[in-house]
C-alpha positions in Angstrom: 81.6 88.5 -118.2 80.9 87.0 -114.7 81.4 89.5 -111.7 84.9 87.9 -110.5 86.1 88.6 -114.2 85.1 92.2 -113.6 86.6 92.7 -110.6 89.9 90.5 -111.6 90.0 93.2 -114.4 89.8 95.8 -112.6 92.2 94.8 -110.0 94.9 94.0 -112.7 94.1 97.3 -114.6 94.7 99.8 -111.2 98.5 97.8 -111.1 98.8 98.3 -114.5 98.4 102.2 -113.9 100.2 101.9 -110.5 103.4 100.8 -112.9 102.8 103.3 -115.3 102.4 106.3 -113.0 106.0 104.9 -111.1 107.1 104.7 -114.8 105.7 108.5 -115.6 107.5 109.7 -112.5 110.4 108.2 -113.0 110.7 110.0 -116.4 109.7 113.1 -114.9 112.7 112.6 -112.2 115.1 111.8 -115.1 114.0 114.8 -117.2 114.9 117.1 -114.3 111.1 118.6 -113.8 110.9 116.9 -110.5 113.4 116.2 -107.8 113.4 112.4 -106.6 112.1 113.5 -103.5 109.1 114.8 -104.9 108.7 112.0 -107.6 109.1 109.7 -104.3 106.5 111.9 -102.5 103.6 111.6 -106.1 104.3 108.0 -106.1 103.6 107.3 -102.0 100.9 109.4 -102.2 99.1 108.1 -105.6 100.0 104.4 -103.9 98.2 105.7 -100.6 94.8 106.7 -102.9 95.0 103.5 -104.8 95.3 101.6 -102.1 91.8 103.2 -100.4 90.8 102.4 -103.5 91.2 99.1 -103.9 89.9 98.8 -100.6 86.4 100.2 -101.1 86.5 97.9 -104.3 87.0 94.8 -101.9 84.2 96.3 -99.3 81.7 96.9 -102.0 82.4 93.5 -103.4 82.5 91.8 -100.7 79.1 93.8 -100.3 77.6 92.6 -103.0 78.4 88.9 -102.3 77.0 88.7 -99.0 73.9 90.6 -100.4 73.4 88.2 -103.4 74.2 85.0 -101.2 71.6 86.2 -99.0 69.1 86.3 -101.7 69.5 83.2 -103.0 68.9 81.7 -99.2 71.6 78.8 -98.6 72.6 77.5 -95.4 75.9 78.9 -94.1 78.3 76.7 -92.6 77.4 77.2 -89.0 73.4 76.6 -89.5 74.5 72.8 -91.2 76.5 72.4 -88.0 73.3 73.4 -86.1 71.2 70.8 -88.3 73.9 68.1 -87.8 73.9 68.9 -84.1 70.0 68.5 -83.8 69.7 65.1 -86.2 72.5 63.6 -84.1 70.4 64.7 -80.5 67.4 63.1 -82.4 69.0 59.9 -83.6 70.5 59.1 -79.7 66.5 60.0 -78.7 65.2 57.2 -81.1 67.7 54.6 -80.1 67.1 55.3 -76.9 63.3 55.1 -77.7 63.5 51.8 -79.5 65.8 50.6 -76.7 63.4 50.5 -74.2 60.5 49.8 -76.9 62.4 46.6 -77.5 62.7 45.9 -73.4 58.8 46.3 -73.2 58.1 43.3 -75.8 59.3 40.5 -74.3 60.2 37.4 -76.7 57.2 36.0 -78.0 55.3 38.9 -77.1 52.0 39.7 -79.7 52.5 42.6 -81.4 56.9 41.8 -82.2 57.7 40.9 -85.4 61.1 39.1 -86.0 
């Protein structure tokens, strides 16, 4: 199972539990052991907690990534950019090289090959 599989899991298992805790509390409610302003109250609060939850999941994950993407040592985005930047500074500098290599040799000139 690859980490996003875990994760996906996971993710779909704490809404799965978010519906069955509205679920238990609903019964609760209907059974008279808790007022619906209290069963409102367990449900906003258990939402609040999985909600943190989920967010340290997506920190720690997004941990993780970052950490193993750095390990493996690929370019990002903006360092291309950077590369692409330098090779097109480079290919205007040899142009303008050859340009004025080419204005040097007259036609005719030893060394010119055509």
């Amino acid at each position: 199972m690859t980490l996003f599989e875990t994760v996906r899991n996971a993710m779909l298992a704490g809404l799965g539990m978010q519906q069955k805790v509205g679920e238990f509390v609903d019964e609760l409610v209907k059974k008279g052991e808790l007022s619906e302003s209290q069963g409102a109250k367990l449900i906003k609060e258990w939402s609040e907690k999985a909600e943190k939850g989920t967010e340290g999941l997506t920190k720690n994950f997004s941990e993780i990534l970052t950490k193993t993407l750095d390990k493996m040592n690929l370019p990002t985005k903006d360092d291309i950019e950077k590369l692409n930047k330098k090779i097109q500074y480079l290919s205007g500098r040899i142009k303008k090289l050859e340009g004025i290599k080419d204005e040097g040799q007259a036609e005719g000139s030893p060394g010119r090959e055509e």
